[in-house]
Every structure is written in structure tokens, then in C-alpha cells.
PyMOL commands that place a pseudoatom at each C-alpha (Angstrom):
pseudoatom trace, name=CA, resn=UNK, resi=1, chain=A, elem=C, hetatm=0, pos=[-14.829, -23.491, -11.128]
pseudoatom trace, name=CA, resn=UNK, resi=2, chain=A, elem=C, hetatm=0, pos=[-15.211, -20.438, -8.587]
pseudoatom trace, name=CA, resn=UNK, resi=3, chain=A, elem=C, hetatm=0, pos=[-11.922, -19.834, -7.167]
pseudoatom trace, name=CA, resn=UNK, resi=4, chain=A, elem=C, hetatm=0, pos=[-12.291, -19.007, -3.172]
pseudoatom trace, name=CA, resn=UNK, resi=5, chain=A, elem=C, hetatm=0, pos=[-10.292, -16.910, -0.970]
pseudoatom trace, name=CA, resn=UNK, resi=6, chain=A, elem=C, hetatm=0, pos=[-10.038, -17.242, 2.939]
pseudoatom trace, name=CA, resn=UNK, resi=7, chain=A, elem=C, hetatm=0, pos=[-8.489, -14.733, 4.747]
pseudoatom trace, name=CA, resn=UNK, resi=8, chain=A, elem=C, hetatm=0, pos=[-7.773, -14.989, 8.822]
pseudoatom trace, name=CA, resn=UNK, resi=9, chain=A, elem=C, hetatm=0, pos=[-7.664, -11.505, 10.282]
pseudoatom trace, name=CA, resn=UNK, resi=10, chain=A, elem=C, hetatm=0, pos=[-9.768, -8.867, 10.107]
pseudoatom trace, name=CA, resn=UNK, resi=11, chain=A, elem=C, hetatm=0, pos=[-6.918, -6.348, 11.288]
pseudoatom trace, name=CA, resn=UNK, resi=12, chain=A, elem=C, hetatm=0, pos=[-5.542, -3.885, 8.507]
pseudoatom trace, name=CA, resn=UNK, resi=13, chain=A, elem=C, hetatm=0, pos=[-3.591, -6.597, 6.564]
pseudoatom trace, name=CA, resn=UNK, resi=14, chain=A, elem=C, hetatm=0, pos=[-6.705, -8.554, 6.079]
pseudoatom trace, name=CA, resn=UNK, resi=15, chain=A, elem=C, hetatm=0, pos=[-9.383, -6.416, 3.919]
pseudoatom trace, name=CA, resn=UNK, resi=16, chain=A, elem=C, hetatm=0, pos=[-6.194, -4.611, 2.462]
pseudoatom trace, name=CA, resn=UNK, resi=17, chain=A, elem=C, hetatm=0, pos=[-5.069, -8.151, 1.112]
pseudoatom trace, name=CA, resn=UNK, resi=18, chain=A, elem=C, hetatm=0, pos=[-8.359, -8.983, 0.519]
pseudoatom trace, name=CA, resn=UNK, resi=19, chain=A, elem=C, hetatm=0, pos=[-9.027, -5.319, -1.489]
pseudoatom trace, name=CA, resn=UNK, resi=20, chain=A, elem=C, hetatm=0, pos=[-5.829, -6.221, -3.821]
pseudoatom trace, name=CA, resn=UNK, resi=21, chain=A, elem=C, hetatm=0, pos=[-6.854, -10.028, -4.374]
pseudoatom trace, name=CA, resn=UNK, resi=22, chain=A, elem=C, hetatm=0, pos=[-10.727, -8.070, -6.073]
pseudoatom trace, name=CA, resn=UNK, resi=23, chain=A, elem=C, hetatm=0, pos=[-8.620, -6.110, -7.815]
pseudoatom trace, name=CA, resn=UNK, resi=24, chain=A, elem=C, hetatm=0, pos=[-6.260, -8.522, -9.756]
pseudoatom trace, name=CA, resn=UNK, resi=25, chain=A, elem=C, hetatm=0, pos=[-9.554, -11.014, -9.849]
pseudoatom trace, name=CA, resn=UNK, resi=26, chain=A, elem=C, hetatm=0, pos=[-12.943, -9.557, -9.767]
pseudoatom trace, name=CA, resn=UNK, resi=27, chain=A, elem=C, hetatm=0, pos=[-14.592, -12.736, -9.789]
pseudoatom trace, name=CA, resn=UNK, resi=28, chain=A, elem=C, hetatm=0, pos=[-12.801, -14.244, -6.290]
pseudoatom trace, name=CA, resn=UNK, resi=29, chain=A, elem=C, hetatm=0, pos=[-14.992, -14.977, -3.493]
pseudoatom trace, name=CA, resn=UNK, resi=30, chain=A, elem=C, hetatm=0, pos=[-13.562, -13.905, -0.422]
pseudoatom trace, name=CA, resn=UNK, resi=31, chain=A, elem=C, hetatm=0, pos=[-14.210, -14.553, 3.196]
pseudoatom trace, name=CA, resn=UNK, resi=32, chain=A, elem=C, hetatm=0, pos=[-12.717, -12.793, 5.712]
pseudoatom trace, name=CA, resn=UNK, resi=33, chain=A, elem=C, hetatm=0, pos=[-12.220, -14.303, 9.514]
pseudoatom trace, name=CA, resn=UNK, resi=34, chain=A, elem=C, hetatm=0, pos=[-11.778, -12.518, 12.212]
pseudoatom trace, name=CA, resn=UNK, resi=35, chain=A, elem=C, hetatm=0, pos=[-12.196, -13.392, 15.893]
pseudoatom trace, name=CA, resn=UNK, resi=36, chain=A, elem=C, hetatm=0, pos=[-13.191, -9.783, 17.522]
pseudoatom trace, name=CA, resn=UNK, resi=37, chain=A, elem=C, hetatm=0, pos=[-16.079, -7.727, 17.392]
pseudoatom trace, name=CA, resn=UNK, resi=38, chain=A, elem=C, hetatm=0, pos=[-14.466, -5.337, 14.837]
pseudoatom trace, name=CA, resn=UNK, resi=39, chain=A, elem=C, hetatm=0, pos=[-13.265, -5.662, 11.300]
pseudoatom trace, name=CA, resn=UNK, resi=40, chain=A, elem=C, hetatm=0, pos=[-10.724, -2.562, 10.190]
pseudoatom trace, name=CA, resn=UNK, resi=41, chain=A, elem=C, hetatm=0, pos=[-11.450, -0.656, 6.950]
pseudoatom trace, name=CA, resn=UNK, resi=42, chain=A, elem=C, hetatm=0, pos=[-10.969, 1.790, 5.270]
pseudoatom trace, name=CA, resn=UNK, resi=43, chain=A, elem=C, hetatm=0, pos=[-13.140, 4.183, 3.357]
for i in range(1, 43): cmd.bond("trace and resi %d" % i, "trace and resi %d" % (i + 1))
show_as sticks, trace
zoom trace
């Protein structure tokens, strides 16, 4: 069973928490939410 991640905010916590969650489980499937226009990253 694919194990699913859903993440609500697409300010710095979110891909940051969503980076670390690919790291300790390359096969998660992750979905970010966020509200604005803009997602924040980091390159």
C-alpha cells in the first residue's frame, strides 16, 4: 500500500517538511496545499 503525505502550506515549513519526509521515505507521495499564488523553495 502507497503511503500518502498531505501537507497544508506552501510557506518555508511546508516543502522543507515535505524535503525531509523524501528523504527518510523515497517512495512517499506527497501533496503539498497551499492557498496563494506562490509556493517557497529553495534551490
Amino acid at each position: 500500500m502507497e503511503k500518502k503525505l498531505v501537507i497544508i502550506g506552501g510557506g518555508a515549513a511546508g516543502p522543507s517538511t515535505a524535503a525531509e519526509a523524501k528523504r527518510n521515505n523515497p517512495s512517499l507521495n506527497i501533496t503539498i496545499i497551499e492557498k496563494g499564488p506562490h509556493v517557497s523553495y529553495a534551490s
